[in-house]
C-alpha positions in Angstrom: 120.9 104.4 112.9 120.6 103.9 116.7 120.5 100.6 118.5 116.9 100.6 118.6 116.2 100.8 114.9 118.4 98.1 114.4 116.5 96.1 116.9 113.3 97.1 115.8 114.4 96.3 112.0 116.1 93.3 112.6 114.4 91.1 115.8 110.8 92.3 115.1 108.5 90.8 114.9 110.1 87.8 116.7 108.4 84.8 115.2 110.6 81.5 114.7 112.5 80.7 112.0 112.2 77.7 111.1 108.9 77.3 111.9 108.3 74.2 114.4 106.1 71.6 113.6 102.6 71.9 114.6 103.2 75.7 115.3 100.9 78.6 113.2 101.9 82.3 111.6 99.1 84.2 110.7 98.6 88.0 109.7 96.5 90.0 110.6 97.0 93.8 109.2 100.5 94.8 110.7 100.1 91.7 114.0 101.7 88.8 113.6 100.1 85.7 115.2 102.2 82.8 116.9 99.7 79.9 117.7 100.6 76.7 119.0 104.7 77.0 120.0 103.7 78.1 124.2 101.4 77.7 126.5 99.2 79.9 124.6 99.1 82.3 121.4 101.8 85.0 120.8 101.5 88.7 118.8 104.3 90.7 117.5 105.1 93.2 115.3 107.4 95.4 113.5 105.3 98.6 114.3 101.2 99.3 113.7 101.8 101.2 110.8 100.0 104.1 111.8 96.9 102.5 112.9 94.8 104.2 115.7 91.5 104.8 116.8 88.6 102.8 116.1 90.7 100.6 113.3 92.9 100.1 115.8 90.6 99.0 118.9 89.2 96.4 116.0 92.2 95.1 115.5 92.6 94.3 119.4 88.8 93.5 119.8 89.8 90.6 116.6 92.8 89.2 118.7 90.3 88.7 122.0 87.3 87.5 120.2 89.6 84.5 118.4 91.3 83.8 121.6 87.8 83.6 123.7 86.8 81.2 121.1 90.2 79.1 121.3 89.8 79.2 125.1 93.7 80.5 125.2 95.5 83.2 126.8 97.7 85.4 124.5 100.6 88.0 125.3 100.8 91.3 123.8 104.2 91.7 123.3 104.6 95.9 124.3 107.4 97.7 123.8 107.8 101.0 125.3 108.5 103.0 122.3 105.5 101.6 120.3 102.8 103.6 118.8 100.5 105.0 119.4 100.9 106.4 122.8 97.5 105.0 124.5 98.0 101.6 122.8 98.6 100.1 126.7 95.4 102.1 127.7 93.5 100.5 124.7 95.1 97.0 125.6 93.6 97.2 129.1 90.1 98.4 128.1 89.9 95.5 125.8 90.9 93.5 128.7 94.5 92.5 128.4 96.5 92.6 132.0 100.1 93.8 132.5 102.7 91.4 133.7 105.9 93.0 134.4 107.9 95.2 132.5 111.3 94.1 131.6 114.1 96.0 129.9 115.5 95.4 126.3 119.3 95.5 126.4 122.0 95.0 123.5 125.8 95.0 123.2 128.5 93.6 121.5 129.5 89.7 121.1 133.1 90.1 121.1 134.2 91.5 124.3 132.0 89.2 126.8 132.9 86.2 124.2 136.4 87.3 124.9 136.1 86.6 128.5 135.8 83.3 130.1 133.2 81.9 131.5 134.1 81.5 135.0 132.0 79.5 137.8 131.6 78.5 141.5 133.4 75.8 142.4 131.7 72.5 141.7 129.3 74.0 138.8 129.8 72.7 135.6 128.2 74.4 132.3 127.1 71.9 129.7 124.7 72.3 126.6 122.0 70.1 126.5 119.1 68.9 124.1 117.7 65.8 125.6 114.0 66.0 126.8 115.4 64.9 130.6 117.4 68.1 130.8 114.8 70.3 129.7 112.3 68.8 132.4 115.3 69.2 134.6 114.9 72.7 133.5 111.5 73.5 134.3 111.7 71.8 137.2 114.2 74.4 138.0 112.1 77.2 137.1 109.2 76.1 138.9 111.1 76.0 142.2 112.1 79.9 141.4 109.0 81.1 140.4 106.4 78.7 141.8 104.4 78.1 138.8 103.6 75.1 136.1 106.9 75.8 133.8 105.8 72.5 131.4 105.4 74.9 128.3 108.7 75.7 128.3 110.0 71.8 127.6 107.2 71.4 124.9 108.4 75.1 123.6 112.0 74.4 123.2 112.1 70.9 122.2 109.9 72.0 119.1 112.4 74.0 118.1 115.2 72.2 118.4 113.6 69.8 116.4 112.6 72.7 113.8 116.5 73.7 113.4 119.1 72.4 116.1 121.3 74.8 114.9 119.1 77.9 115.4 119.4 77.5 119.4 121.8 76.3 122.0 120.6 75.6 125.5 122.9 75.4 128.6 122.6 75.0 131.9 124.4 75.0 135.2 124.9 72.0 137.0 125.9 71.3 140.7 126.4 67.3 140.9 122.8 66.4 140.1 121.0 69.4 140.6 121.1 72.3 138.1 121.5 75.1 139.6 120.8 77.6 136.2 120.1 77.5 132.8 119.8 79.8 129.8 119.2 79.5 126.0 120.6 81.5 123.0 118.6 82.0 120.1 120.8 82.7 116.7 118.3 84.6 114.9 118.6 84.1 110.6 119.8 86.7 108.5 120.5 89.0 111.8 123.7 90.1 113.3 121.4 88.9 116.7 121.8 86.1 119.5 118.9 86.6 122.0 119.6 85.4 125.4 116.8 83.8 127.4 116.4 81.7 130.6 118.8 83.0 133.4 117.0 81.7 136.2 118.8 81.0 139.2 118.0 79.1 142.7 118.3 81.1 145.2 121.3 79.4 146.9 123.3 80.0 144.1 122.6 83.8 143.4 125.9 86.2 143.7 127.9 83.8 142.8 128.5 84.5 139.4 126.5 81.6 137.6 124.3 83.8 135.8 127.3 85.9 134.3 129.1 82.2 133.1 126.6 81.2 131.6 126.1 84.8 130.0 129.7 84.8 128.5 129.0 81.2 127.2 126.4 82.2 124.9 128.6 85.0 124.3 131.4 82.6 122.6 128.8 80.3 121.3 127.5 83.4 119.5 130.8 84.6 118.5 131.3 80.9 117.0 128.1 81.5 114.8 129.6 84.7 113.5 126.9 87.0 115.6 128.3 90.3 116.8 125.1 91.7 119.2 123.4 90.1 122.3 119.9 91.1 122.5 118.0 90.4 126.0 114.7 91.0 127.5 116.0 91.7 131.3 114.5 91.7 135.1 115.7 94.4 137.0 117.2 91.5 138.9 120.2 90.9 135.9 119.4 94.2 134.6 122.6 95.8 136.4 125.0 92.4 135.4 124.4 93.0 131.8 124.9 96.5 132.1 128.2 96.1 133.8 129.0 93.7 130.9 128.9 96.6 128.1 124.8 95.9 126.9 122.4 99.3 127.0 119.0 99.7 127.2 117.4 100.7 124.7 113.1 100.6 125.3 111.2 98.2 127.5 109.2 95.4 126.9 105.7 94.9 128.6 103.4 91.6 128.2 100.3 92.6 128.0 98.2 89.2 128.8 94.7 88.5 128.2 92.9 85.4 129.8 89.7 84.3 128.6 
């Protein structure tokens, strides 16, 4: 079984477990709807189960139509290895827009958790939970990417109050002013930690932050009994993981549609 399989049988779909409060699964054939944990609604799946053609473009028409109505945006989570082949081209008529592609990489726990985490002089790596830091957080974010980030607090403090124990958030602190932060997701009745965040401000890049707080997840997976990473990558940290022992193994493409 390659790496792949294993990701597709064991990550997908990726719906949270627990369930938050005042978050929504529905089916819908093979989709999986998230409603009500981001900024707007989520679908996933294992695969389409051979779906195509008209039943397919249904199925897609069915996600806009609900989502008009909600006055949401939703992501079409896209993976390069999905079938069938046109599925992006179908996604697009139907009016769903590409953001960008990112790469899905896995490797082993135990070597990176074997390493320690090492960081600039005056950064310190602490996990948090309180609804400061996560504000802290997207405040961060927003200064990196220069949009509204306030889904991400609402996001994550529903599911650390769904199940502290299913994720551990960390970030990278410079006196006052953090400088990075990342999450790790232990996902149930998987071998998987997910990493997730990694933003850094600029000042800080090169310096090794991101790969500390990398190899901190690592141990805190390792501590959980996980034994594979799992991350959705920018080319940006794309070559750090690699150089840290994860492979690609497909892509991942959101596939966003606005009413």
């Amino acid at each position: 079984m390659t790496l792949r399989d294993v990701y597709d049988n064991q990550i997908r779909p990726e719906v949270p477990d627990p369930v938050p409060a005042g978050v929504t699964i529905e089916r819908d054939g093979p989709l999986v709807r998230v409603l009500g944990l981001d900024r707007g609604g989520f679908l996933t799946y294992r695969d389409l189960g051979g779906l195509d053609g008209a039943e397919l473009d249904e199925l897609i028409a069915r996600q806009v139509e609900l989502f008009r109505q909600r006055g949401q945006s939703v992501e079409w989570k896209l993976n390069g290895h999905d079938e069938p082949a046109d599925l992006a081209d179908r996604l697009r008529a139907a009016g769903f827009v590409p953001d960008e592609r990112e790469t899905v990489v896995i490797g082993p726990v135990a070597p990176l958790a074997a390493a320690l985490p090492v960081v600039p002089e005056g950064v310190r790596l602490r996990e948090v939970t309180s609804r400061a830091d996560l504000e802290r957080i997207a405040a961060m974010e927003e200064e990196v990417w220069h949009d509204d980030r306030s889904h991400l607090v609402t996001g994550l403090a529903k599911e650390i109050a769904a199940d502290p124990l299913s994720i551990s958030i960390v970030v990278a602190e410079a006196g006052e002013t953090v400088v990075s932060a990342g999450w790790v997701r232990f996902l149930a009745n998987t071998g998987f930690a997910t990493l997730w965040g990694g933003s850094t401000l600029p000042q800080w890049r090169r310096r090794g932050v991101y790969r500390a707080l990398v190899a901190y997840r690592a141990r805190l997976a390792d501590q959980r009994g996980k034994t594979l990473l799992q991350v959705d990558c920018s080319e940006d940290s794309r070559p750090i993981l690699e150089r840290l022992g994860l492979v690609p193994v497909t892509t991942t493409t959101p596939y966003v549609y606005t009413p």
